[in-house]
N, C-alpha and C positions, 0 to 999 in steps of 0.2 A: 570191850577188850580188843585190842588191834590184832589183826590176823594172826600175823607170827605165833603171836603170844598163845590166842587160842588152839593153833597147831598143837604148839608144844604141850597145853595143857590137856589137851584131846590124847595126844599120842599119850602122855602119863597115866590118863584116863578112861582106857582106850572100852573101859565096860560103861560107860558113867552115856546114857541116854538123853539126858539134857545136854551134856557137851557135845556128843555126835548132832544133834538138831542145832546143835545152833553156831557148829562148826558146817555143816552143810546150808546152812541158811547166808552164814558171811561168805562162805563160796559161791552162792547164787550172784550175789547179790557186786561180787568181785569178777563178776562173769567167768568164772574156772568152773562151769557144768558138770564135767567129766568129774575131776575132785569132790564136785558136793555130791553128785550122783554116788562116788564111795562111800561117804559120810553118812547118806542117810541108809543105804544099804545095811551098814555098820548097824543105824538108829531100828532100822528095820529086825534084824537077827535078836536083837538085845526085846524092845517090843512090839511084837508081829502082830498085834490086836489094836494098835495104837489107831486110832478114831479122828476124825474132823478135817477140814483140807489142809491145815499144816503140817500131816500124819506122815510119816516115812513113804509110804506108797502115794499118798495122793501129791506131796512133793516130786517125788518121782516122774511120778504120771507127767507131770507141765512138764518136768524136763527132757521129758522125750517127746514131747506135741509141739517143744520149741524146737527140739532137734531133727522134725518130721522123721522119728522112728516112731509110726504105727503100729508095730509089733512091740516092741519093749512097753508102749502107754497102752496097749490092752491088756498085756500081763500084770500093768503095776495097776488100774484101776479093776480090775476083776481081782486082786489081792485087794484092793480098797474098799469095795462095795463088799466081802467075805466079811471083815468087820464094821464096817460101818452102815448102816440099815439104816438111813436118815438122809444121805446126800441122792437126790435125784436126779443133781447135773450133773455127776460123777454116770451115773446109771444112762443116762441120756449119751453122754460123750462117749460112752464105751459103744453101746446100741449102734450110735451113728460107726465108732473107727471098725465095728466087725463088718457091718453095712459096705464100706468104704472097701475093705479086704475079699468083699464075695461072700463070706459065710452066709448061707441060707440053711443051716442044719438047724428045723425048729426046737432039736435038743441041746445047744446054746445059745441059741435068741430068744428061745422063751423063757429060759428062767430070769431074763436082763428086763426083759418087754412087763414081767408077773412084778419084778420088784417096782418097777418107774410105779405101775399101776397102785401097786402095795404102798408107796409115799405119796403117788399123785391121781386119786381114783378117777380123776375130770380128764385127764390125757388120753383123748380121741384117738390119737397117731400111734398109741400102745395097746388098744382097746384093737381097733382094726389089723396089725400086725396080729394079734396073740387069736384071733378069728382066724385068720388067714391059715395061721399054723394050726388050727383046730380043722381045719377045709384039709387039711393034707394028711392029718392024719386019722381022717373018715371020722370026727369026729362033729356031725351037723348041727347038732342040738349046742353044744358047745359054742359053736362058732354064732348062733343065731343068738346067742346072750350079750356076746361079744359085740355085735352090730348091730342088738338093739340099742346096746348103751351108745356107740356110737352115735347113732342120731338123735338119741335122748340128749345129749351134747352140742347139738348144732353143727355137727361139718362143714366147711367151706362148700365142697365139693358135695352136693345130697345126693347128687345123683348116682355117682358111684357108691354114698353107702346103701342106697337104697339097694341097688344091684347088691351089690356081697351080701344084703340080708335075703333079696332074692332067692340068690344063687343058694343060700343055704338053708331057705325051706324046704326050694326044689330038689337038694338031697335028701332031706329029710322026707321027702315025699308029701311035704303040703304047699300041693301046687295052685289051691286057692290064693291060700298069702302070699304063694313066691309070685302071682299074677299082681296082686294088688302091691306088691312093694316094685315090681316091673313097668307098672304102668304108673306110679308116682316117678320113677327114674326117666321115664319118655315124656311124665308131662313137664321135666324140668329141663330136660336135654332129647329133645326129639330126634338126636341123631344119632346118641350114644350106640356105638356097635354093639358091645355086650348085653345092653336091654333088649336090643332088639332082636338079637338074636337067641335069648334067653327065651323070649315072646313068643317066636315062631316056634318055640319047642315045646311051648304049655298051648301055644293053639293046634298047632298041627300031635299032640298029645306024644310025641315024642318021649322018651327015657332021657 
């Protein structure tokens, strides 16, 4: 149907959710952004649960990642990930744009880091974040699950996870293992500062 035409039949239609998606879709696609960003709004209010990345929100979401507004594509995929429990890179892309923003409050980046995990159990880079958040909020034992799986995974970098499993025995007060995951990190990077300094404080018995 040629644009006009589906205007007019959208405007007649103005409840009918297939017409708002696929009037917002030939607005894509006619590069009028702002107009289809209406339409799927429209498609959005009518149904708010709608699923998959051609869904009201995850539409949205591109059209504000093309418009580089970060703030409006965190709002519409964190409305996208609330119904949809299956997309990862939606969950990933939000992770990175809060990242991007500054947010460091582990009580909005871990329920995003808990989902990736929830669809993609092997993602190292969600494993060691949702650790990190478990180190802040005195939570050791926590965190030492979190960076075992880490290396049960292979890391690039072993030596840093070595260190964060370290680091979170030596909270937990076993400073046996936080030595032996300390001294796997100096024999892969003998110069790493945080092992080493981790070292001097399980040798010299340090708190």
């Amino acid at each position: 149907m040629p644009l006009p035409e589906l205007k007019s039949y959208t405007a007649d239609h103005a409840g009918s959710y297939p017409a708002q998606m696929a009037l917002g879709r030939a607005l894509r696609k006619n590069a009028e952004p702002d107009e289809a960003m209406r339409a799927f709004e429209r498609a959005a209010s009518l149904v708010p649960v709608a699923t998959g990345l051609n869904s009201p929100h995850a539409q949205m979401a591109q059209i504000a990642l093309e418009k580089k507004d970060r703030a409006r594509a965190i709002t519409e995929l964190q409305a996208f990930i609330e119904s949809d429990f299956n997309s990862v890179d939606a969950a990933r892309e939000l992770a990175s744009l809060l990242k991007q923003a500054g947010a460091d409050d582990p009580a909005r980046l871990g329920p995003v880091y808990e989902r990736i995990i929830a669809i993609d159990p092997f993602d190292g880079a969600a494993h060691t974040m949702l650790g990190r958040f478990a180190m802040q909020r005195n939570q050791p034992e926590v965190a030492s699950r979190e960076f075992r799986a880490v290396l049960a995974l292979g890391p690039v970098d072993r030596a840093v996870a070595h260190t964060d499993l370290a680091e979170s025995y030596f909270k937990s007060g076993k400073r046996d293992d936080a030595k032996k995951q300390t001294i796997a990190a100096l024999e892969i990077a003998p110069t790493y500062e945080r092992a080493q300094d981790l070292l001097l404080k399980l040798t010299e018995g340090r708190p």
